[in-house]
N, C-alpha and C positions, 0 to 999 in steps of 0.2 A: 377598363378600357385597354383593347391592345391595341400599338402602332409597329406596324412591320412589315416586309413582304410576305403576301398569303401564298407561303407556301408551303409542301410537307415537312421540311426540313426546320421549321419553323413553330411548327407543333399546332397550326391551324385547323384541320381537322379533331386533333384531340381536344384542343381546345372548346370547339363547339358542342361535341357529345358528351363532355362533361357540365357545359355549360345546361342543354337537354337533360342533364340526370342530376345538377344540384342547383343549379341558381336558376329555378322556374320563374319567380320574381325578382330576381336583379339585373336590372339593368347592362345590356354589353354595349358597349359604340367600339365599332372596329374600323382603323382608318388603317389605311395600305391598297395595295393594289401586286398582283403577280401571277402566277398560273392557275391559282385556287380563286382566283377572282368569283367564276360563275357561280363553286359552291357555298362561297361568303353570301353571295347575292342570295341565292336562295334561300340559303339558311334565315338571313333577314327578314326576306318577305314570307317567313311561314313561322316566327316567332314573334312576339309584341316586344320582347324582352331584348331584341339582338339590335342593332342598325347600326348597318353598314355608310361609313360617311368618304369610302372612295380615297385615292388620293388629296392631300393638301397640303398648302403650301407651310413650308417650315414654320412660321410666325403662327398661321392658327393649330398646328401639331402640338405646338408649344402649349398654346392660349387653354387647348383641349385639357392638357396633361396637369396644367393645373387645379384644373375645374375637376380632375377627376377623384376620386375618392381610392378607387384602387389600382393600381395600372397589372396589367397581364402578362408574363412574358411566359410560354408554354415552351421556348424556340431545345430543339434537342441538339442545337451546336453551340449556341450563342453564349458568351458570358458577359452580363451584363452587369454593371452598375449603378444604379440611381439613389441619388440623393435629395434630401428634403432641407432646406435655410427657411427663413421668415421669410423669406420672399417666393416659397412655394417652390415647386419639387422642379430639381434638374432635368435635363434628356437626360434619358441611357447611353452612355456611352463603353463601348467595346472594353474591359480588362484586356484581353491576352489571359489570363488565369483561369484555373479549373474551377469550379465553384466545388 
């Protein structure tokens, strides 16, 4: 699962042509919305494996992120975070740190 804005800076693009060259059968739900919007969209409707679920609201981003078994972060700025408790995985939240 990735949640983020679709953008280049973001690694959405590479994200999906990788997705096309190793995860033929895995599952992606991409939630987000930003200037790469149209080529998420397409890229959904021409893979079985991709779906795109648009913007939503924090509470079901959440709901998603738990349900999901791997989360994605491709982003080539971002450093991110995420944790897992018994009560199922964090949001990412920004470091400031270099990974």
């Amino acid at each position: 699962m990735f949640v983020g804005r679709l953008a280049p800076e973001k690694g959405t693009g590479t994200m999906l042509a990788a997705w096309d060259r190793l995860a033929k059968g895995i599952p992606l739900k991409i939630v987000g919305d930003g200037p790469l919007k149209d080529q998420v969209v397409r890229a959904a409707a021409g893979r079985s494996n991709v779906e795109w679920l648009g913007h939503r609201p924090l509470a079901d981003v959440h709901a998603l992120m738990r349900k999901a078994d791997v989360l994605v972060f491709p982003s080539y700025r971002s450093n991110l975070l995420v944790s897992q408790s018994t009560d199922g995985l964090h949001p990412p939240r920004e470091t400031g740190e270099s990974l």
